[in-house]
VOPAGU-2260 file (C-alpha; in pm, 1 decimal, decimal comma):
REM VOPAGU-2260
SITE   aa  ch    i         X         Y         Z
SITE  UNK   A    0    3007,9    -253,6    1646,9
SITE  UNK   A    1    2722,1    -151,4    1902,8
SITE  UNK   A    2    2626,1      94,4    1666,1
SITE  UNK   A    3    2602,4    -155,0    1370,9
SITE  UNK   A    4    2389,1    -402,6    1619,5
SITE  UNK   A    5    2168,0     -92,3    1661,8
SITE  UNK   A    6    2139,9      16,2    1321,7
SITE  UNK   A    7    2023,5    -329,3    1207,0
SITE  UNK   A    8    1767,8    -439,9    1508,8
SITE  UNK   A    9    1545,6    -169,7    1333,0
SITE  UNK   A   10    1532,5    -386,3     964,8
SITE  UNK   A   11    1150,4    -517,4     904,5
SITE  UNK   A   12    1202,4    -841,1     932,8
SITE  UNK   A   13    1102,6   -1033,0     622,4
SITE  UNK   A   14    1080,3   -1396,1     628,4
SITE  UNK   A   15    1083,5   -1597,0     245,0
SITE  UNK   A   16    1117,5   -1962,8     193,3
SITE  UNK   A   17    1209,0   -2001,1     539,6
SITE  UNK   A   18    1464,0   -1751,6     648,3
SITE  UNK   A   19    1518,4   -1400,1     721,3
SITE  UNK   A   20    1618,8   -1198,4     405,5
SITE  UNK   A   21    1654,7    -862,7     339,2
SITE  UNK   A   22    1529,3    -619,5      35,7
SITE  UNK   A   23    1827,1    -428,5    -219,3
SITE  UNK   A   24    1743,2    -117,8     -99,5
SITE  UNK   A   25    1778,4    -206,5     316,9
SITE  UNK   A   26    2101,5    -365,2     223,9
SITE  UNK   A   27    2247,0    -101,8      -3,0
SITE  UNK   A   28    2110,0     165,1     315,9
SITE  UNK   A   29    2294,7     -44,4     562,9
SITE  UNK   A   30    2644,6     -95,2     366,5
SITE  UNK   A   31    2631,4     315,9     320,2
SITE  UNK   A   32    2584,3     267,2     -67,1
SITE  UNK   A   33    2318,5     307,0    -331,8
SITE  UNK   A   34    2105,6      48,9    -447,6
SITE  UNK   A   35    2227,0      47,9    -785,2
SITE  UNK   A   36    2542,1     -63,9    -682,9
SITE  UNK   A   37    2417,4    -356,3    -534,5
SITE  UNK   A   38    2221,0    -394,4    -843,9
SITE  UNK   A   39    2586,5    -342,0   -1100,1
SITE  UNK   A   40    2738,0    -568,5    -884,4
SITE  UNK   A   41    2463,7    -902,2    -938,3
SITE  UNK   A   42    2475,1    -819,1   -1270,5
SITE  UNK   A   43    2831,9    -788,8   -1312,6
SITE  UNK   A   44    2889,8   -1150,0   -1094,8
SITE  UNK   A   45    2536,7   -1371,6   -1176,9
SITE  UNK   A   46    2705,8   -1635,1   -1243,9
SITE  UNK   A   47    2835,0   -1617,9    -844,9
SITE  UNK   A   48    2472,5   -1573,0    -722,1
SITE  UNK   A   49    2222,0   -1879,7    -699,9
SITE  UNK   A   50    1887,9   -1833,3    -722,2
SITE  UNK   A   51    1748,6   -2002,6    -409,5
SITE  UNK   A   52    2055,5   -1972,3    -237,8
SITE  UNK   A   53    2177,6   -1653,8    -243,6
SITE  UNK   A   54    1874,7   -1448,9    -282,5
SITE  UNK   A   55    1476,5   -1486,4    -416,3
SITE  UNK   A   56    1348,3   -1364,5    -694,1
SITE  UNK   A   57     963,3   -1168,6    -546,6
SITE  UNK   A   58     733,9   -1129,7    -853,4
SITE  UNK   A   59     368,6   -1057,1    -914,6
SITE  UNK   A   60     145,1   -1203,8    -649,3
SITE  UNK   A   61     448,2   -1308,2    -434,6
SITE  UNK   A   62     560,5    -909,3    -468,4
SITE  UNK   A   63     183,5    -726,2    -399,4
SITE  UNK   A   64     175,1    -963,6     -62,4
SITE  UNK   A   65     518,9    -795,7      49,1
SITE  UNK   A   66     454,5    -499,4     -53,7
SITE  UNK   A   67     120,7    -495,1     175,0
SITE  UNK   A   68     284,2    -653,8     456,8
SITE  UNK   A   69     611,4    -470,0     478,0
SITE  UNK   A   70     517,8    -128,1     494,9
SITE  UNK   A   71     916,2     -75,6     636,7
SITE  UNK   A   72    1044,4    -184,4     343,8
SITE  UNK   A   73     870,0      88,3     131,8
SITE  UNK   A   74     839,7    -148,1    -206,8
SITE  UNK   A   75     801,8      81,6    -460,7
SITE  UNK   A   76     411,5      13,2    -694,8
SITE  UNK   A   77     634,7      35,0    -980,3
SITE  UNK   A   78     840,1    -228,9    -898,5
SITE  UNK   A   79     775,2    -546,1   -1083,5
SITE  UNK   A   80    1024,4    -749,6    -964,3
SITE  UNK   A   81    1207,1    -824,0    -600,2
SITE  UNK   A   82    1534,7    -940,7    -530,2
SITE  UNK   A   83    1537,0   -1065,4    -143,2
SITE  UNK   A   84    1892,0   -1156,0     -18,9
SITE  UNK   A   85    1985,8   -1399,7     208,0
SITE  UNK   A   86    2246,2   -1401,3     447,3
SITE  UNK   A   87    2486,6   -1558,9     223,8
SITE  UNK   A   88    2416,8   -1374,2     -72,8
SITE  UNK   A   89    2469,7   -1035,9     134,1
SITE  UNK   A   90    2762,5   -1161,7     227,7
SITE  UNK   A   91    2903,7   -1203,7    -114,8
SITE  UNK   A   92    2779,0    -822,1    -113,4
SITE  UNK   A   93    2994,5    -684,9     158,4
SITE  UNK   A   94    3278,5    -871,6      -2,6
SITE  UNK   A   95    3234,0    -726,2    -378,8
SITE  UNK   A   96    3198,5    -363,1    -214,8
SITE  UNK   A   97    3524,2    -420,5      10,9
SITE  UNK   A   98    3435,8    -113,6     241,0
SITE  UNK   A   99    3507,2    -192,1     620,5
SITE  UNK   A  100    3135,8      -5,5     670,1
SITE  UNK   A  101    3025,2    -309,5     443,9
SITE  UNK   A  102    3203,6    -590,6     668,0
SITE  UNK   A  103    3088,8    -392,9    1019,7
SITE  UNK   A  104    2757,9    -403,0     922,2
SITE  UNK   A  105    2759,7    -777,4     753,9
SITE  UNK   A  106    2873,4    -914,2    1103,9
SITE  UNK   A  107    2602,4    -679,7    1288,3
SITE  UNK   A  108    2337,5    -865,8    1028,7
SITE  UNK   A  109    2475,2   -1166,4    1048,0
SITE  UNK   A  110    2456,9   -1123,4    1492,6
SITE  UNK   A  111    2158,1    -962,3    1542,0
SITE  UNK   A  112    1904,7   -1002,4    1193,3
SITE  UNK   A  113    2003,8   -1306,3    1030,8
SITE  UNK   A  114    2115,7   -1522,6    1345,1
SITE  UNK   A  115    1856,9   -1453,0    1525,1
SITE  UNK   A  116    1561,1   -1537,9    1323,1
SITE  UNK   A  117    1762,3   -1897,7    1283,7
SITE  UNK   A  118    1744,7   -1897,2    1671,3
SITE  UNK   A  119    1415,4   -1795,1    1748,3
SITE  UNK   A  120    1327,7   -2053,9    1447,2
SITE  UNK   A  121    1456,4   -2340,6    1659,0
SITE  UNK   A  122    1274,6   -2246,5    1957,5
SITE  UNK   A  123     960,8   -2230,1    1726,3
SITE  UNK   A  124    1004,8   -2599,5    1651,3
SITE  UNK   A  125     975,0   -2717,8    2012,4
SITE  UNK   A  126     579,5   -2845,8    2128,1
SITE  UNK   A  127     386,2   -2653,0    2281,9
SITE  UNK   A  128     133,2   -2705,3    2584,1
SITE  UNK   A  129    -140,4   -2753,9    2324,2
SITE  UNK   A  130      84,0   -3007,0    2093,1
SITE  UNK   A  131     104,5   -3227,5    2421,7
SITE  UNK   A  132    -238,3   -3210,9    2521,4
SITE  UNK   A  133    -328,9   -3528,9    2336,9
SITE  UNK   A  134     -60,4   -3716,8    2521,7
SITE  UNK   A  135    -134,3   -3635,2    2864,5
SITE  UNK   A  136    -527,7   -3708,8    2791,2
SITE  UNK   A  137    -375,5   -4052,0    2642,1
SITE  UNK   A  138    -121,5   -4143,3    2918,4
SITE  UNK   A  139    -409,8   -4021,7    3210,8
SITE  UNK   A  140    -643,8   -4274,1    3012,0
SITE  UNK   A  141    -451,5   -4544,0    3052,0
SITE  UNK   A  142    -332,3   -4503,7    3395,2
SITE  UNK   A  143    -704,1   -4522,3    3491,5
């Protein structure tokens, strides 16, 4: 398992609609596969996959912004459309290509790429020293 955790603290990290996701082609790399399976498989189960919830559709605009910003993820100029998983739709991946490589590496996403972008997210949320400046101005106002 150390060497799954290893393997996937090296992803880019790419953030879309709020969480971490992760391209076909990292995901495909990491479950020891090729992308086109990953590709036969959505095709073969779309009516499983929800768009929004189990991966983003990256198109145009949205796709020439990733592609400039996530050198790692080597987005190919020919490319004209994205899918970005989630962590539930890679799930359903690791599942459909039933390989314990595929499950090892699911649970190292899910513990050290997925998890901990939720995690650090939280922490984001909390004030900081400049949110509470206001206050203590306010409070130090009235106390004099």
């Amino acid at each position: 398992m150390t060497e799954q955790i290893a393997q996937v603290t090296g992803l880019p990290i790419i953030i879309w609609s709020g969480q971490r996701v992760t391209t076909t082609e990292l995901l495909a790399r990491q479950y020891g596969t090729e992308p086109r399976r990953i590709t036969d498989n959505f095709q073969r189960n779309k009516d499983r996959f929800i768009e929004g919830k189990h991966y983003h559709r990256a198109a145009s605009n949205d796709l020439e912004i990733l592609r400039t910003s996530l050198r790692g993820a080597q987005i190919s100029k020919k490319a004209r459309g994205l899918l970005l998983w989630t962590k539930r739709g890679a799930a359903r991946h690791a599942k459909m290509l039933e390989t314990t490589q595929a499950w090892d590496v699911f649970e190292a996403l899910e513990d050290a790429y997925f998890e901990r972008g939720e995690e650090r997210e939280k922490f984001e949320l909390l004030s900081t020293v400049r949110d509470r400046e206001p206050i203590l101005i306010d409070s130090v106002l009235i106390m004099t």
